[in-house]
N, C-alpha and C positions, 0 to 999 in steps of 0.2 A: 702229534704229527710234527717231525722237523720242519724246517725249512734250510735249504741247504742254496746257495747263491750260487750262477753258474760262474766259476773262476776267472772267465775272459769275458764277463757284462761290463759294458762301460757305464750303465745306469742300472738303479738301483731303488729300491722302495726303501726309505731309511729304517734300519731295524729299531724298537723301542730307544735303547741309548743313544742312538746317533741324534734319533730325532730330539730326544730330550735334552740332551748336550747341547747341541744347533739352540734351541728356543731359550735355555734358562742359565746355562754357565755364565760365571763371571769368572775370569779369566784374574783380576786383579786382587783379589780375596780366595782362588781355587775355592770359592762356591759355588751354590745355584739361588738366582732371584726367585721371586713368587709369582713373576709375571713375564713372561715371553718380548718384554721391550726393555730390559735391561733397569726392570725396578720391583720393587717390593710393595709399593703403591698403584693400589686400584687403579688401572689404565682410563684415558677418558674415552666417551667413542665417537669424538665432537673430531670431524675431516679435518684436518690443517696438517700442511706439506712442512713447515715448521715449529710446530709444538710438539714436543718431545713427548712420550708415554703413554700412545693411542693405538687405541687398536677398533675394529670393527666388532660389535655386538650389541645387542640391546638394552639399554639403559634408561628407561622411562621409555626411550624415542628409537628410533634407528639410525643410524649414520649414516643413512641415503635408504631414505622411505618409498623409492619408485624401483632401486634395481635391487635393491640389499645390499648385493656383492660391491667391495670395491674393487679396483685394478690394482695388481701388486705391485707394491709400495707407493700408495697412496698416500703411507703415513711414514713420508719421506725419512724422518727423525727418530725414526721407532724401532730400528733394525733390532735385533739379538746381539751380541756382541761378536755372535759370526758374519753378521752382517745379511742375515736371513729375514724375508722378512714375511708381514702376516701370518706367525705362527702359532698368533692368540688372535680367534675372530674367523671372521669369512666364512671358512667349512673346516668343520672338523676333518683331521685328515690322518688316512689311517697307519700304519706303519707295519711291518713285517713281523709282529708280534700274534701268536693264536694265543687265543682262551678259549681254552675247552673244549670240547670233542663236537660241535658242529663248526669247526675251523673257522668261527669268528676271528676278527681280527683288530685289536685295538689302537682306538682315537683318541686324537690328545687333540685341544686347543682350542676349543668351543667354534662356538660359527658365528655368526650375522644374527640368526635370531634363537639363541643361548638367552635365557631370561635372566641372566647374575654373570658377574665377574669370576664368582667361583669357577666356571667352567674353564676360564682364560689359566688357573693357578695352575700349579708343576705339579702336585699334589691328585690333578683332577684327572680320569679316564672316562672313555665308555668301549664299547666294543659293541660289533657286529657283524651277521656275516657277509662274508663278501657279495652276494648274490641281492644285500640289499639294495636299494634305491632311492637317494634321498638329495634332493637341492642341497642338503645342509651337511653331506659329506664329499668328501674328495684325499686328494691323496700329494703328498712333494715326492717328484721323482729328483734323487741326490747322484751326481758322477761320480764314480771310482775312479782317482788319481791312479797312474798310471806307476805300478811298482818301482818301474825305474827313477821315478820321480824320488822317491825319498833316499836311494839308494847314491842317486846324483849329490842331493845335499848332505849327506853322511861324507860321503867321500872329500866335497869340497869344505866341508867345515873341517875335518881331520886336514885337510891339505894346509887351508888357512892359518890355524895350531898350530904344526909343523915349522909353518914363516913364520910365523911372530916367535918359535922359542930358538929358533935359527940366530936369528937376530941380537934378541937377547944374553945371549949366548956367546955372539960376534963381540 
């Protein structure tokens, strides 16, 4: 079963790559980390709006043993490198990807009570189907840039190119 996007949605379920891209690219190496906060090192899940490479899940303990969940970007210093954040931790969340013929639909990022760090890696999925119901799933809705958007800075970056070889030229 496809899934096919309606062409004028301004929001969107991010498809498998989007979402994977969002959580693990590094942009300065064109690779991908192994952790959703811009590292390759086991994230901690100790709350601080200042320490770098935390995420929400369980590790001996919980990172808030009364609600689970934390509020996003709680872990101020932990973005993705798209600037996304909680997308290791909290609830897994699903993305516009089926497995299989009862139109499951696969989760990347582990949740709040993931019992390993494994679940947070780029490496790790689960799936289910949508019909399920679980504290420990949910979903990022992503906006669709607006076509003209990219079509604006194409034109203005050629425009810019044009003046500096004007110049040069002069």
């Amino acid at each position: 079963m496809a899934i096919t996007r309606n062409a004028n949605a301004d929001y969107v379920i991010p498809t498998e790559n989007e979402w994977y891209k969002a959580a693990y690219y590094n942009p300065s190496s064109s690779s991908y980390y192994l952790y959703p906060t811009q590292s390759n090192s086991v994230p901690s899940n100790v709350l601080s709006a200042t320490g770098t490479n935390n995420a929400n899940y369980y590790s001996g303990s919980y990172t808030d043993p009364t609600n689970y969940l934390t509020p996003v970007g709680a872990f101020a210093s932990s973005p993705s490198a798209y600037g996304t954040y909680d997308q290791g931790g909290d609830v897994f969340q699903w993305n516009e990807s089926i497995i299989g013929s009862d139109s499951a639909r696969e989760m990347r990022g582990g949740s709040a009570g993931s019992d390993y760090e494994d679940f947070l890696q780029s490496s790790d999925w689960w799936y289910e189907p949508p019909m399920v119901e679980s504290v420990a799933v949910g979903f990022r809705v992503s906006q669709v840039p607006e076509p003209a958007t990219g079509s604006l800075l194409l034109i203005a970056s050629v425009g810019i190119l044009m003046g500096r070889r004007r110049k040069q030229l002069a």
